[in-house]
C-alpha positions as CSV (number, residue, x, y, z in Angstrom):
1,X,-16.4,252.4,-15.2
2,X,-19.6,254.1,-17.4
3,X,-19.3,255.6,-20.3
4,X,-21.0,258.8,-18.4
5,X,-18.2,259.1,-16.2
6,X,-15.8,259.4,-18.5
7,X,-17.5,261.8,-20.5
8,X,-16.1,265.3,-20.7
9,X,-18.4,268.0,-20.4
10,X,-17.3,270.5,-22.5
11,X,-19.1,274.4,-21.9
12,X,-17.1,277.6,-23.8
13,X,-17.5,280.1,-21.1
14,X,-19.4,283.0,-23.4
15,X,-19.1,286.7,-22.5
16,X,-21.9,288.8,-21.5
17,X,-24.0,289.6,-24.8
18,X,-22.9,292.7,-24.6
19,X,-19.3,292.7,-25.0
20,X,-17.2,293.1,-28.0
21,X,-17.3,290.8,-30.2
22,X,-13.4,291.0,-30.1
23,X,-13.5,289.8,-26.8
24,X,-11.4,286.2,-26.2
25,X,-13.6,283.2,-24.6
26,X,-12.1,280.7,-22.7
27,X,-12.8,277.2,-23.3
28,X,-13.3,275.0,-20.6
29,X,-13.8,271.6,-19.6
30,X,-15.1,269.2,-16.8
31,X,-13.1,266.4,-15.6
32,X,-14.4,263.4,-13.1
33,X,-11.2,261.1,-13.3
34,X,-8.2,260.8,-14.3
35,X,-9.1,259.1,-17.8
36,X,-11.5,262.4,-18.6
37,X,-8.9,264.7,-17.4
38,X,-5.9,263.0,-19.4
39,X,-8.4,263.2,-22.5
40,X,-9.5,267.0,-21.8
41,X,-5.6,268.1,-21.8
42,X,-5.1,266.3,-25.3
43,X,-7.8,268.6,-26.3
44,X,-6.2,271.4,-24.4
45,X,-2.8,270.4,-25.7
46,X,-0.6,272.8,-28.1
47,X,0.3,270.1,-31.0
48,X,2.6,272.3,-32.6
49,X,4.4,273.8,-29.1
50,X,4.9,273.3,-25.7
51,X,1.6,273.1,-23.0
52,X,2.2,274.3,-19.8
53,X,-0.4,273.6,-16.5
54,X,-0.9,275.3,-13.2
55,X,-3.4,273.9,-11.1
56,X,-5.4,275.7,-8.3
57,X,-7.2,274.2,-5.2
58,X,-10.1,276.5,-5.7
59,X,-11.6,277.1,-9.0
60,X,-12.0,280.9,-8.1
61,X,-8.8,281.8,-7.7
62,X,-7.3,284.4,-10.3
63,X,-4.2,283.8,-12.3
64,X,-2.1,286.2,-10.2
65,X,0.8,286.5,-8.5
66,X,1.5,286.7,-4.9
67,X,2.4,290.4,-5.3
68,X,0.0,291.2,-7.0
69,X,-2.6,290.2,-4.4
70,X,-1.6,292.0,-1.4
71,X,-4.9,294.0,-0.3
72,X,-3.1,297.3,-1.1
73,X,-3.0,296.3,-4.7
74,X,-6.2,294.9,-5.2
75,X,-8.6,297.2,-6.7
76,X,-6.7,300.6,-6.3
77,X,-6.4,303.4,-9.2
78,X,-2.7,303.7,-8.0
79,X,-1.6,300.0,-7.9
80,X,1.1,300.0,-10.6
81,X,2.8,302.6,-7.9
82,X,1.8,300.8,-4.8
83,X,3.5,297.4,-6.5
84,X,6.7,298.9,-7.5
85,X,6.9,300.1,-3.8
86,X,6.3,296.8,-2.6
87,X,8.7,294.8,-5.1
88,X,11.2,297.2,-4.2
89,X,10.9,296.9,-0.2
90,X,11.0,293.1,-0.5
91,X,14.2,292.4,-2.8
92,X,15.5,294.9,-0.7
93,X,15.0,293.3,2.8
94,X,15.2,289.7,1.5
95,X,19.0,290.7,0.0
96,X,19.9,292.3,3.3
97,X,18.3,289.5,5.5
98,X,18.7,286.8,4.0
99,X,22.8,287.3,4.3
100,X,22.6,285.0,7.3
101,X,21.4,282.0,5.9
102,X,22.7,282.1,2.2
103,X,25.8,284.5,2.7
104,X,26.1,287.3,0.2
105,X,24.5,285.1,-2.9
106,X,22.9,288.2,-4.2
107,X,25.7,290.8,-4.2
108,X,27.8,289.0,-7.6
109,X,24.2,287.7,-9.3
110,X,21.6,289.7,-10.8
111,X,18.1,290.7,-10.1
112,X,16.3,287.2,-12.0
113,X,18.4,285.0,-9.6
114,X,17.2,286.6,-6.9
115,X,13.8,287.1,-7.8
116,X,13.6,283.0,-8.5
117,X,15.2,282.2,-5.8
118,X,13.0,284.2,-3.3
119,X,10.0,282.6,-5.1
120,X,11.0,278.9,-4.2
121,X,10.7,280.1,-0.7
122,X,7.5,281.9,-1.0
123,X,7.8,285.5,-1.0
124,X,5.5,287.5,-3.2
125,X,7.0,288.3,-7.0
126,X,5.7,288.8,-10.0
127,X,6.2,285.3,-10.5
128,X,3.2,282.8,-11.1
129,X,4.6,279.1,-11.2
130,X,3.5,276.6,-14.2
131,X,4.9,273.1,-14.8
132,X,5.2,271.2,-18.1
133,X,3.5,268.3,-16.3
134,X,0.1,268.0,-16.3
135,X,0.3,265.4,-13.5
136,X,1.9,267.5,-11.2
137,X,-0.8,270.7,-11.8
138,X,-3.3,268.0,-11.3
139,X,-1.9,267.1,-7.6
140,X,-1.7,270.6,-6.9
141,X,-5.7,271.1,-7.9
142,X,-6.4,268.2,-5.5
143,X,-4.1,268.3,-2.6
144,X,-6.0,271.8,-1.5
145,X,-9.2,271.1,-2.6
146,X,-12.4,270.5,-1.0
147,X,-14.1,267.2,-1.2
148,X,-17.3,268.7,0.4
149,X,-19.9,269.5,-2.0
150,X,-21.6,271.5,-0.2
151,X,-18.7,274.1,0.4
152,X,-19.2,277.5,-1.3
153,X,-16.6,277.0,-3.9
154,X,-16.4,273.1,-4.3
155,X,-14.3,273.0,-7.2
156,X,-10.6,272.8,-8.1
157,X,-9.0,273.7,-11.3
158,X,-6.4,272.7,-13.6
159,X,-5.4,276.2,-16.0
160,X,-3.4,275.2,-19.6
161,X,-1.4,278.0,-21.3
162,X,0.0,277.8,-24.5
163,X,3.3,280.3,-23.5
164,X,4.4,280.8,-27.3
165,X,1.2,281.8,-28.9
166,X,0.7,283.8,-25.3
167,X,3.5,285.4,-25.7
168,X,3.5,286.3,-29.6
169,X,0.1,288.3,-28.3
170,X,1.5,289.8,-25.5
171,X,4.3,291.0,-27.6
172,X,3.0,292.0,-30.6
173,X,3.8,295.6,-29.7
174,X,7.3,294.5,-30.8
175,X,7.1,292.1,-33.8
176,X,8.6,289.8,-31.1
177,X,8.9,286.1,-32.0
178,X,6.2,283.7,-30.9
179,X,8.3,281.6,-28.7
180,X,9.4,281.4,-24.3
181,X,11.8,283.8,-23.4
182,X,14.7,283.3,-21.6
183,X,16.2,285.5,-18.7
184,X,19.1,286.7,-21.2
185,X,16.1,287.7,-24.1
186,X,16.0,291.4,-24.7
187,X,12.7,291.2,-25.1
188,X,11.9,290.4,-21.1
189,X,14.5,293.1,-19.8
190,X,11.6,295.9,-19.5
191,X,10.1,293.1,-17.0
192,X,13.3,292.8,-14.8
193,X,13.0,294.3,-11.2
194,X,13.5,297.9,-11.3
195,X,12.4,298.3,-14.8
196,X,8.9,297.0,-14.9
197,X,7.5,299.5,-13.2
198,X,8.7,302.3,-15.7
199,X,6.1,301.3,-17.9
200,X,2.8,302.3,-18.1
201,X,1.2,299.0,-19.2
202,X,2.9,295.6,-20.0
203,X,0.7,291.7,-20.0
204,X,2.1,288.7,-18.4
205,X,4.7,286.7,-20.8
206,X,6.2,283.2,-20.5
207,X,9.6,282.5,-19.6
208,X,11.8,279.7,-18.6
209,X,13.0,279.6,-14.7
210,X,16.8,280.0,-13.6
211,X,16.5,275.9,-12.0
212,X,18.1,276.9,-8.8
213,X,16.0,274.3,-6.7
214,X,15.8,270.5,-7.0
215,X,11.8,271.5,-6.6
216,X,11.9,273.5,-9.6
217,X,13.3,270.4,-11.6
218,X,10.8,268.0,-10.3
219,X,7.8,269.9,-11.0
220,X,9.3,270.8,-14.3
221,X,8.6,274.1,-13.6
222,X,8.5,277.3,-15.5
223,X,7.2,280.8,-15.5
224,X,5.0,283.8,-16.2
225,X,6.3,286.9,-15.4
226,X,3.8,290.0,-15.1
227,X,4.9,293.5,-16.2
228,X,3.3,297.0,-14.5
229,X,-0.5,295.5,-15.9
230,X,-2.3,293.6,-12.0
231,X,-4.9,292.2,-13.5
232,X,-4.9,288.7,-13.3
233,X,-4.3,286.4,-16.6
234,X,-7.5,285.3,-17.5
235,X,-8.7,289.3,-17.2
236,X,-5.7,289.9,-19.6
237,X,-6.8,287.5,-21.9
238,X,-10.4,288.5,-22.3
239,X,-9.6,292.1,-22.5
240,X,-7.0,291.9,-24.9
241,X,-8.1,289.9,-27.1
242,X,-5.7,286.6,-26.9
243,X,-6.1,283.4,-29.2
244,X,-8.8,281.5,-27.8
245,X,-6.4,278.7,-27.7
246,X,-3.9,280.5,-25.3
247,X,-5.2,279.8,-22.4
248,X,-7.9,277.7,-21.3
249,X,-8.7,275.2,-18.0
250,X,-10.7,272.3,-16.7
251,X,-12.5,272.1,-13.5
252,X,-13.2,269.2,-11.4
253,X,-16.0,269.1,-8.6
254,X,-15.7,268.4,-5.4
255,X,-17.3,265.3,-5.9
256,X,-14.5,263.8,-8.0
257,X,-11.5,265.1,-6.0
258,X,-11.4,261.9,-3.4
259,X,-11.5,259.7,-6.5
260,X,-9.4,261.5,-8.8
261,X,-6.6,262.0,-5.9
262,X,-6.7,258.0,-5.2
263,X,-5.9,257.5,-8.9
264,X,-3.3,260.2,-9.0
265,X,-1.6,258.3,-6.5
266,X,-2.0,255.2,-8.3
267,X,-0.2,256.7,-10.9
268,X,2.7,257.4,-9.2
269,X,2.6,261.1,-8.4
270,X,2.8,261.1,-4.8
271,X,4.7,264.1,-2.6
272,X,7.9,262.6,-2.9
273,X,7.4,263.4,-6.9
274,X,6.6,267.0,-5.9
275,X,8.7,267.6,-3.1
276,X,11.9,265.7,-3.7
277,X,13.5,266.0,0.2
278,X,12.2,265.8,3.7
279,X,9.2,267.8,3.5
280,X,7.8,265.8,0.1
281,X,8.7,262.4,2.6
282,X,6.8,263.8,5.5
283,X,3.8,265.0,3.5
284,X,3.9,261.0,2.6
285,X,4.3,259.2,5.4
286,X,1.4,261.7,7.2
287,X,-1.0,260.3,4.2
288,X,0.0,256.5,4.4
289,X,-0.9,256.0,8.1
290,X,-3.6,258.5,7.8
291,X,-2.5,261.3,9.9
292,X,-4.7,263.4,8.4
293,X,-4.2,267.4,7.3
């Protein structure tokens, strides 16, 4: 292996010249294997706290949740009223339908239980998922991705978030402690469903999950919940002026993802990691005898 394939490209992606100059910039790297990534999330990593990873199959895609991107959202001067419509119509209808299949779960438990629950089955929240793995992020920037580079957007990513100096910005309204919140914190109840939307303006924060799903323990998952504010987290974080070192990502080309994904695999992250029942063991047993997508 060359020493130019496991260098690290490194670029800090500058604003325009004409923004503030309080503007954040997000640092971001360029991984081609498994070595370069593993040695551009050391650089990425919080020494002093916990690092959290979400990877994307396209490079493109925002930091937002499924809510948020429903296409009556999207762009709209009225979207904080249009979202609170929509939460509201879903928990409603998933609590009343769902009574079949899971009996009256929701009546005796409160709104976070729900709202975790009905994102393990993937219904739009406010929820965007993160693991403290950055193994698993890194099989879910390649299992997506394109390994065609002459695709329009031939290029996964791998996003890092540092959820305790993230959330000491996004909380500095309230003197709030720089640390993750948990679902009993008075500090997230203005984010529970029903409340959120009775403020005018509130950023993402970072909070542990209720672990009602083995899925949720084998990714090591946890959270970001957004408040009122739709605009994704990286739009947040330039806008707001976060600590460069909240948030940042590496990118992989389309070039590397066959290669990268082989070594993954290698390293023992396979679907049966990720998915821990029948689904994770079908996903498998497709790839070994090369059933294709």
């Amino acid at each position: 292996m060359s020493t130019e394939n496991l260098e690290i490209n490194q670029i800090v992606a500058d604003v325009a010249q004409t923004a503030p100059q309080s503007q954040a910039k997000l640092t971001e790297f360029f991984a081609e294997d498994l070595i370069g990534y593993l040695q551009a999330i050391k650089k990425l990593s919080n020494t002093s706290g916990a690092t959290w990873f979400r990877g994307q199959s396209k490079r493109s895609y925002h930091l937002e949740p499924g809510l948020y991107r429903h296409p009556a959202i999207k762009g709209l001067s009225n979207s904080h009223s249009k979202a609170a419509e929509l939460e509201s119509k879903l928990m409603e209808r998933f609590k009343n339908h769902s009574v079949p299949y899971v009996g009256h779960k929701f009546v005796h438990e409160d709104e976070w239980a729900q709202l975790f629950f009905m994102q393990h089955y993937r219904v739009p929240t406010r929820l965007l998922d993160w693991s403290y793995s950055p193994l698993v992020a890194l099989h879910f920037a390649l299992s997506g991705a394109t390994s065609k580079p002459d695709s329009s957007d031939a290029a996964c990513a791998v996003w890092t978030l540092h959820p305790e100096t993230w959330n000491g910005a996004a909380l500095s309204h309230q003197s709030a402690p720089s640390k993750i919140y948990g679902t009993d914190s008075d500090e997230i109840k203005p984010y529970k469903a029903g409340a959120a939307f009775k403020l005018q303006t509130a950023d993402a924060i970072a909070i542990e999950g209720i672990h009602n799903s083995p899925r949720i323990v084998a990714q090591q998952g946890a959270f970001t919940i957004f408040g009122p504010t739709t605009s994704p987290m990286e739009e947040q974080f330039k806008s707001n002026a976060y600590p460069n070192a909240s948030l940042g990502v590496i990118t992989i080309k389309s070039e590397h993802v066959q290669g990268m994904t082989k070594e993954l695999i290698d390293a023992g992250i396979l679907e049966t990691t990720i998915y821990p029942d029948l689904e994770g063991l079908a996903c498998r047993l497709k790839r070994e005898l090369s059933f294709g997508a």
